[in-house]
VEXTI-169371 format. One record per residue (C-alpha): residue number from 0; residue in three letters; x, y, z. Coordinates in pm, whole numbers, plus 50000, padded with zeros to 5 digits. Example, Ala and Ser with C-alpha at 12.3 -4.5 7.8 and 13.67 -1.06 7.14 Angstrom:
BEGIN
R    nr   rest       u       v       w
R     0    ALA   51230   49550   50780
R     1    SER   51367   49894   50714
END
This chain:
BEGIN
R    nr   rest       u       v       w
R     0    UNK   69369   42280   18596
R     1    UNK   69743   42213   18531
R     2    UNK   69950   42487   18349
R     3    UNK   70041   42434   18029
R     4    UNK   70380   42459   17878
R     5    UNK   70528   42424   17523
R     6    UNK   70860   42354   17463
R     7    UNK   71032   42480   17128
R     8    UNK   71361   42279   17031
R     9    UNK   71482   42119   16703
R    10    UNK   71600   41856   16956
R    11    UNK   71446   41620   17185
R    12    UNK   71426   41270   17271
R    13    UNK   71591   41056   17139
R    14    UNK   71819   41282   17081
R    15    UNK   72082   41361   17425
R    16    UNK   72004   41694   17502
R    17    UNK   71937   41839   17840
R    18    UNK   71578   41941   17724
R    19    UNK   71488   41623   17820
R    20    UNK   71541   41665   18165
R    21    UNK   71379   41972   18153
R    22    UNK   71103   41838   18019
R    23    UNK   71092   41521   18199
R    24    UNK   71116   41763   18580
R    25    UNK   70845   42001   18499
R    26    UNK   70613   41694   18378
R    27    UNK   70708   41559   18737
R    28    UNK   70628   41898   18881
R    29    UNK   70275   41903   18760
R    30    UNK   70299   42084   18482
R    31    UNK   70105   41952   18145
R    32    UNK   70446   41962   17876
R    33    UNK   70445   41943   17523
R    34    UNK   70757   41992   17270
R    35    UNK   70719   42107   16916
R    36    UNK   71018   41946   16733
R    37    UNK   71181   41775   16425
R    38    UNK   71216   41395   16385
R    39    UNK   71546   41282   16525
R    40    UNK   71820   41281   16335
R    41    UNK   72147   41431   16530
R    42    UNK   72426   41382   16499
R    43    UNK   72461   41175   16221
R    44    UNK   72233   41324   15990
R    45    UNK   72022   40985   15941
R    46    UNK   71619   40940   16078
R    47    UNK   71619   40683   16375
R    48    UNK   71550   40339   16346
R    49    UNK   71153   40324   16426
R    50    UNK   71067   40697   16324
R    51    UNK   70925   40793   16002
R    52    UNK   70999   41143   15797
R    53    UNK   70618   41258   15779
R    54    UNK   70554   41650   15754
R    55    UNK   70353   41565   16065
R    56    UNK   70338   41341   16353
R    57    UNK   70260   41315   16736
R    58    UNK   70419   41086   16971
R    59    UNK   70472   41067   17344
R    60    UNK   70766   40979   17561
R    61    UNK   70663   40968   17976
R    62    UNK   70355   41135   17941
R    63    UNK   70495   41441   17740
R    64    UNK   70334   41512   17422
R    65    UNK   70576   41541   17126
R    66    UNK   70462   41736   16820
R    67    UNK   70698   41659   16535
R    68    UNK   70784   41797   16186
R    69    UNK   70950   41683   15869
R    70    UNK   71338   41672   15888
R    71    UNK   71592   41774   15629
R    72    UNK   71886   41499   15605
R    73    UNK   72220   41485   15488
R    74    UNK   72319   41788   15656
R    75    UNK   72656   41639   15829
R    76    UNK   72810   41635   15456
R    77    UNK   72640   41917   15310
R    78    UNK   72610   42337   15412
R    79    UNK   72342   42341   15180
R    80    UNK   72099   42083   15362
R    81    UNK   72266   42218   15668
R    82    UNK   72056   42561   15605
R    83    UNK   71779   42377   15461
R    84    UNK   71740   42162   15762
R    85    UNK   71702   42509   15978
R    86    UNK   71463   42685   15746
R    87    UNK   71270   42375   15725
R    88    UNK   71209   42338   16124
R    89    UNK   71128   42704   16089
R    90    UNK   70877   42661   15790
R    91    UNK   70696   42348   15930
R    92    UNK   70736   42439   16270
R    93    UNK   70551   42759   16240
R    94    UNK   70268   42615   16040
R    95    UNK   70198   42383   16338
R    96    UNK   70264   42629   16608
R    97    UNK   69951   42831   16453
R    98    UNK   69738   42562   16497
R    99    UNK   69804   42467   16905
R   100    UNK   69964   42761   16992
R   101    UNK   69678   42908   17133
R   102    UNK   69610   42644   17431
R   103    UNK   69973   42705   17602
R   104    UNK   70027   42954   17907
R   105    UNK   70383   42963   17885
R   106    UNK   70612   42891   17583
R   107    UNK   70960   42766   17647
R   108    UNK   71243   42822   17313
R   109    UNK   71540   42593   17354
R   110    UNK   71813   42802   17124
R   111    UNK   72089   42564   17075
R   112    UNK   72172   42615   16648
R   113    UNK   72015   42826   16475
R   114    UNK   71747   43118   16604
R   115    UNK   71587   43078   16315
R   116    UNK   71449   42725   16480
R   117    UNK   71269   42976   16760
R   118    UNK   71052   43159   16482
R   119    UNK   70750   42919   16591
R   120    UNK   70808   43011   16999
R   121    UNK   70813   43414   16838
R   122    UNK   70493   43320   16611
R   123    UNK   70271   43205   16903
R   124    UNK   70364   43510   17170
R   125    UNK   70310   43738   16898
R   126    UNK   69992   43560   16783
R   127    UNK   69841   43475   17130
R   128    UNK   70007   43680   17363
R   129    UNK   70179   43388   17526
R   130    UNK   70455   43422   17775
R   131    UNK   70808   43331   17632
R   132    UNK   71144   43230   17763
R   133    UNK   71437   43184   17571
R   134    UNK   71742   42972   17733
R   135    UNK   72003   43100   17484
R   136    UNK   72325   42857   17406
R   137    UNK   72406   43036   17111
R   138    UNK   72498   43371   16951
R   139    UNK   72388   43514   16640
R   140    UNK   72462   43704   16404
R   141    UNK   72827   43642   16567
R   142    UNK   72801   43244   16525
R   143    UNK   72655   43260   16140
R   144    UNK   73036   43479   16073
R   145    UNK   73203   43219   16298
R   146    UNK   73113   42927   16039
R   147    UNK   73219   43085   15779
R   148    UNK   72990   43320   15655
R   149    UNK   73121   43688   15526
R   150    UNK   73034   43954   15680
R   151    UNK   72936   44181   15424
R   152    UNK   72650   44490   15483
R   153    UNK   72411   44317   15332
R   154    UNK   72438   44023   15542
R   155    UNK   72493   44209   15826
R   156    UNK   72192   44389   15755
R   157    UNK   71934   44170   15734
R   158    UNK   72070   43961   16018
R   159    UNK   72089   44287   16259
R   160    UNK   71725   44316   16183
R   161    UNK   71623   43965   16203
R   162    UNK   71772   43908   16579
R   163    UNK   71659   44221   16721
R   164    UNK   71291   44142   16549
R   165    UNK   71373   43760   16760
R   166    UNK   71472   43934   17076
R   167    UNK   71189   44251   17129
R   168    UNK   70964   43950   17143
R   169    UNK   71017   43760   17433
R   170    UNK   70929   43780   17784
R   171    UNK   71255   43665   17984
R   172    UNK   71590   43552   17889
R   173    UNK   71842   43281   18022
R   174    UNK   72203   43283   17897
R   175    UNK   72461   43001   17954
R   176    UNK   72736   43226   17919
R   177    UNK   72826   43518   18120
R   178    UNK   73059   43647   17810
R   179    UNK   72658   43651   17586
R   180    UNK   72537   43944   17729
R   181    UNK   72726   44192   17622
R   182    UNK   72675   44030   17279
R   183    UNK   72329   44017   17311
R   184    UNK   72259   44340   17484
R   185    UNK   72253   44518   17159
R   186    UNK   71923   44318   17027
R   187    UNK   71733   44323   17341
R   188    UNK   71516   44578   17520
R   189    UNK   71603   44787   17757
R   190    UNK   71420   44651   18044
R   191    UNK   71507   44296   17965
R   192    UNK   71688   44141   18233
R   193    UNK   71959   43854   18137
R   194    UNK   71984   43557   18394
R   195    UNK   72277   43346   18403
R   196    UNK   72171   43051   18431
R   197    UNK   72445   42758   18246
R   198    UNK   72433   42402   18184
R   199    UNK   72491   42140   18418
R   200    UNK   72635   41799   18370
R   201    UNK   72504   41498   18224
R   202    UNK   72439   41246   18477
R   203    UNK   72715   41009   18511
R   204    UNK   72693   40667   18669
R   205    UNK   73016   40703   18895
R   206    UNK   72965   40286   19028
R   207    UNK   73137   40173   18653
R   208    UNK   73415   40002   18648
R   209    UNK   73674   40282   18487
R   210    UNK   73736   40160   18105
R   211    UNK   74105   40014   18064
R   212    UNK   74250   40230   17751
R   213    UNK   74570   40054   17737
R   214    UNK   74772   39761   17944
R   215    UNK   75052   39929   18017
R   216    UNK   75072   40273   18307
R   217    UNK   75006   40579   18094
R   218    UNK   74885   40937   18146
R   219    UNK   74552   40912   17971
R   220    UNK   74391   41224   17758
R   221    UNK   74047   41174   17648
R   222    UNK   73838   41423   17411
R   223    UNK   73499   41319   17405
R   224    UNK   73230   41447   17187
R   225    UNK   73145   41577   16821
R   226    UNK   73428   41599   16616
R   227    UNK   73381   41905   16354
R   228    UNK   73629   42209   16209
R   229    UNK   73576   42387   16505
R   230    UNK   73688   42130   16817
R   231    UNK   74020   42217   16665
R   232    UNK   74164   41879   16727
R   233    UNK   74413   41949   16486
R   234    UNK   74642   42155   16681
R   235    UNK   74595   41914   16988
R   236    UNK   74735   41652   16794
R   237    UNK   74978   41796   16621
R   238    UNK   75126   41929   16956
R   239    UNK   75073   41572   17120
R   240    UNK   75309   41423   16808
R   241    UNK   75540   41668   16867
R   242    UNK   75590   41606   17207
R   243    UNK   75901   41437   17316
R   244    UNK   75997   41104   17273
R   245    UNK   75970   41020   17661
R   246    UNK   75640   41217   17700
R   247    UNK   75500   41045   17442
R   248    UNK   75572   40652   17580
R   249    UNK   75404   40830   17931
R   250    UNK   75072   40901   17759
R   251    UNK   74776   40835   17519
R   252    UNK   74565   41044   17357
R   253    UNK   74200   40917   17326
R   254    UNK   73949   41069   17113
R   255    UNK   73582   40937   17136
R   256    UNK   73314   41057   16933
R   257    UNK   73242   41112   16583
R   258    UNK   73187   41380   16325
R   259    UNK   73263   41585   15997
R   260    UNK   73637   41592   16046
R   261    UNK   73746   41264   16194
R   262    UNK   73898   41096   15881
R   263    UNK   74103   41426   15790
R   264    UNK   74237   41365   16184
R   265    UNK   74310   41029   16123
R   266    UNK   74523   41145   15845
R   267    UNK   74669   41395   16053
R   268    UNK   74768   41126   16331
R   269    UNK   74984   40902   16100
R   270    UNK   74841   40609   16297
R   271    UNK   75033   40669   16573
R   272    UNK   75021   40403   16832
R   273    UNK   74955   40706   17134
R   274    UNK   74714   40871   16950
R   275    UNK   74327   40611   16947
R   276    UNK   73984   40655   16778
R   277    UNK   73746   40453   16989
R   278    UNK   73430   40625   16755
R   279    UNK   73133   40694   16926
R   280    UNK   73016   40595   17275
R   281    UNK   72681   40558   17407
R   282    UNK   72607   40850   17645
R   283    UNK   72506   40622   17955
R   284    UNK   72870   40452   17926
R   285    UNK   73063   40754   17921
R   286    UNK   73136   40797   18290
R   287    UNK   73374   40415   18274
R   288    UNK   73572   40639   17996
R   289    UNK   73615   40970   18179
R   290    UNK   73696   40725   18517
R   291    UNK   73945   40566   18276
R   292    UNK   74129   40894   18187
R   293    UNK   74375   41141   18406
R   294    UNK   74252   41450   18208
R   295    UNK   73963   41580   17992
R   296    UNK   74008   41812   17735
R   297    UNK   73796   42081   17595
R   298    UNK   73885   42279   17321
R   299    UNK   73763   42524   17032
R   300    UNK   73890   42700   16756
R   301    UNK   74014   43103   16792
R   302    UNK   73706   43304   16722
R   303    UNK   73500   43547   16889
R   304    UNK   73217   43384   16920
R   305    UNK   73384   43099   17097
R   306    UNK   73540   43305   17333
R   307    UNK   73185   43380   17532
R   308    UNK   73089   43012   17427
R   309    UNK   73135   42774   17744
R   310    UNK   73088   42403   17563
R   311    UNK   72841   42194   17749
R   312    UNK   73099   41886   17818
R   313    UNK   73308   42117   18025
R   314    UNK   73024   42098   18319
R   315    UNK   73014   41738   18219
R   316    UNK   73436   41699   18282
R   317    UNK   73400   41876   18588
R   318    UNK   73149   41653   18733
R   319    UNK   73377   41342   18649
R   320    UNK   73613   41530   18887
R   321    UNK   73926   41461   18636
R   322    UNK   74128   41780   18580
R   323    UNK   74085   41938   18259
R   324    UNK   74303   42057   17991
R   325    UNK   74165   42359   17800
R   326    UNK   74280   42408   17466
R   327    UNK   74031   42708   17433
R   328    UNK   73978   43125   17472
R   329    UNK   73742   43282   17636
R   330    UNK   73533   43256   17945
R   331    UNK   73563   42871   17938
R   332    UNK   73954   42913   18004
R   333    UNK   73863   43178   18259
R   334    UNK   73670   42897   18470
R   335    UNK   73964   42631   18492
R   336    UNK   74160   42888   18576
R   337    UNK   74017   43118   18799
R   338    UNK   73870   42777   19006
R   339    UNK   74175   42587   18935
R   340    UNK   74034   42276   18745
R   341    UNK   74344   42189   18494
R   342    UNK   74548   42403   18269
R   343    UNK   74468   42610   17970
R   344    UNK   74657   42678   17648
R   345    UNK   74617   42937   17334
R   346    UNK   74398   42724   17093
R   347    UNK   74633   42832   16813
R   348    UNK   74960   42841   17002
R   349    UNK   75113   42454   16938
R   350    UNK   75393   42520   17173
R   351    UNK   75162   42603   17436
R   352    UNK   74949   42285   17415
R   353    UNK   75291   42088   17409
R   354    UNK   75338   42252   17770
R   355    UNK   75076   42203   17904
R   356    UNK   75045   41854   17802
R   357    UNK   75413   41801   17978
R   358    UNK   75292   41975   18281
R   359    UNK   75015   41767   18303
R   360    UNK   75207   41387   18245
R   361    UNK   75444   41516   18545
R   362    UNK   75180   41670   18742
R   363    UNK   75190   41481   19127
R   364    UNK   74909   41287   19268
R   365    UNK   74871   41602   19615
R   366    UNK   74816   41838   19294
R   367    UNK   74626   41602   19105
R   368    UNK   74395   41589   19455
R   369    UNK   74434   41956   19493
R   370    UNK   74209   41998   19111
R   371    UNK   73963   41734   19169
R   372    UNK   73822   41874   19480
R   373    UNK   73788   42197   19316
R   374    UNK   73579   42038   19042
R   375    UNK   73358   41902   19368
R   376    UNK   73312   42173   19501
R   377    UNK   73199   42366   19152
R   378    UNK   72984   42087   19002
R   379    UNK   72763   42086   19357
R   380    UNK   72758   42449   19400
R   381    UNK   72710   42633   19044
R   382    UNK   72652   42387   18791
R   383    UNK   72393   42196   19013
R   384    UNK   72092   42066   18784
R   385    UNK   71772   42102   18997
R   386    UNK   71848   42476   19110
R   387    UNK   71939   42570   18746
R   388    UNK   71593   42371   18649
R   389    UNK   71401   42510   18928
R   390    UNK   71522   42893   18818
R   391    UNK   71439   42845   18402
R   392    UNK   71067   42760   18541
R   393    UNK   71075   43043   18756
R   394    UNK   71089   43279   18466
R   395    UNK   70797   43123   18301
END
């Protein structure tokens, strides 16, 4: 009989997360898969065409069973349903977890927002004695402070007691940052053993045609992805407008994507003619766009949290093989620069981005060469999908 497997994430198909894959290989390997999840809504907040908002539905995509709960939406404009949409997947999802808990041998928490969203994966191991993995992408309490919430002792408190309750109650643990466990180390036990295992890059269809951004011979800069408060876009443009007058007929500044903070940005751009909003891209199309620029850039605001945070798209950039400006602290600017993949700048130092935006429009095509092989040579060896894939279902 095959093994079973249960997969806890407030995302899945047809939302683009890497779960899918995930899911999709160990279906492939044998394995029988099922995900406990919310109805799609990310990122804009809005149930998919074809899905309804029931408390409770099943549905199936390739032969994985998909167990899904009532969604909170509205969220991208409001904190409030923002919360309410985590302690709803948390409230719903538990109440289902109890009932087909029990048939899993290993459960598998996906911890991409909010840990609250892993109660149900805690629920059933404490419940049924099931093996659980966590593959952690984010930080708390650090990344509840690091969207604005004060720190106070009460706060602080409860929070302390919540994660360390969350983390004495798994089996194994996967981090996608180095920089997490010494945040995390704190809230686990002793004997718990933290395995660095990061994301890899989405799958990019090299053969497209690279998208033309403008007529004319320019240094193209592309951002791609959500567009919130803390991408921090603000500094990058306000350093690419201040640039000077002959830097700025050399290059373009694309942004693609869409989110909270894109109409504040366009306000901040003054409609310049180097600075474009091509909105949101589907993911399959993205590789013509990053063939289409000369660098990616990845960038996050100045806190803490962010520093141990490596964003997903970076693995994605480096896969492209385009060098890569990083407007960002942290481990992430420790990888382009100890592997030599682009430049880096202080997120909150303008006349730093400036710099390295002039270094990079007279950068020559041996050192252009010189940073693309480099991102070969990483994306095969340590960001390489099936190994990373193959060791998450070893700790099952």
């Amino acid at each position: 009989m095959n093994k079973k497997i249960l997969i806890v994430t407030e995302y899945f198909y047809p939302e683009e997360f890497k779960i899918n894959d995930i899911a999709q290989q160990w279906k492939n390997k044998g394995y029988d898969v099922d995900v406990l999840t919310s109805v799609p809504t990310y990122p804009e907040g809005k149930i998919y065409k074809d899905y309804n908002n029931k408390f409770y539905q099943k549905d199936n995509y390739n032969g994985i069973n998909i167990y899904r709960v009532k969604a909170v939406t509205g969220y991208k404009e409001s904190l409030f349903k923002k919360l309410l949409k985590y302690f709803s997947f948390m409230f719903f999802g538990s109440l289902v977890a109890l009932f087909i808990g029990k048939k899993y041998d290993y459960i598998f928490g996906l911890n991409m927002a909010a840990l609250t969203g892993m109660v149900p994966a805690v629920l059933i191991k404490k419940l049924y004695k099931k093996r659980l993995t966590f593959w952690t992408q984010d930080i708390w309490p650090d990344s509840v402070y690091a969207y604005g919430f004060k720190k106070t002792k009460t706060l602080s408190f409860f929070l302390d007691k919540f994660v360390k309750f969350m983390y004495h109650n798994i089996t194994s643990i996967a981090i996608s940052g180095k920089g997490f466990e010494e945040k995390l180390r704190p809230y686990i036990k002793n004997d718990l053993e933290f395995h660095y295992l990061p994301n890899w890059a989405d799958d990019l269809d090299m053969s497209l045609d690279a998208f033309e951004f403008s007529k004319e011979k320019k240094v193209h800069f592309t951002f791609a992805g959500n567009i919130g408060k803390v991408q921090n876009l603000e500094n990058i443009i306000n350093a690419f407008t201040q640039l000077p007058e002959v830097c700025k007929n050399k290059s373009q500044l694309n942004i693609i994507g869409d989110g909270s903070n894109i109409d504040e940005l366009k306000i901040i751009s003054n409609d310049s003619k180097n600075i474009v909003f091509h909105g949101k891209k589907p993911r399959e199309d993205m590789a013509m766009y990053y063939q289409g620029s000369d660098f990616l850039i990845v960038s996050l605001v100045d806190k803490p949290i962010f520093k141990v945070t490596v964003p997903a798209k970076t693995q994605t950039y480096i896969a492209a093989k385009k060098p890569i400006l990083a407007v960002i602290n942290g481990d992430t600017a420790k990888l382009i620069r100890e592997n030599n993949l682009g430049f880096y700048a202080h997120p909150n130092n303008i006349q730093e981005i400036k710099e390295a935006f002039i270094k990079c429009i007279y950068l020559t095509k041996d050192e252009i060469d010189k940073l693309t092989k480099n991102c070969e040579y990483l994306s095969e060896n340590t960001f390489n999908k099936e190994k990373i894939i193959n060791s998450l279902e070893a700790l099952l």
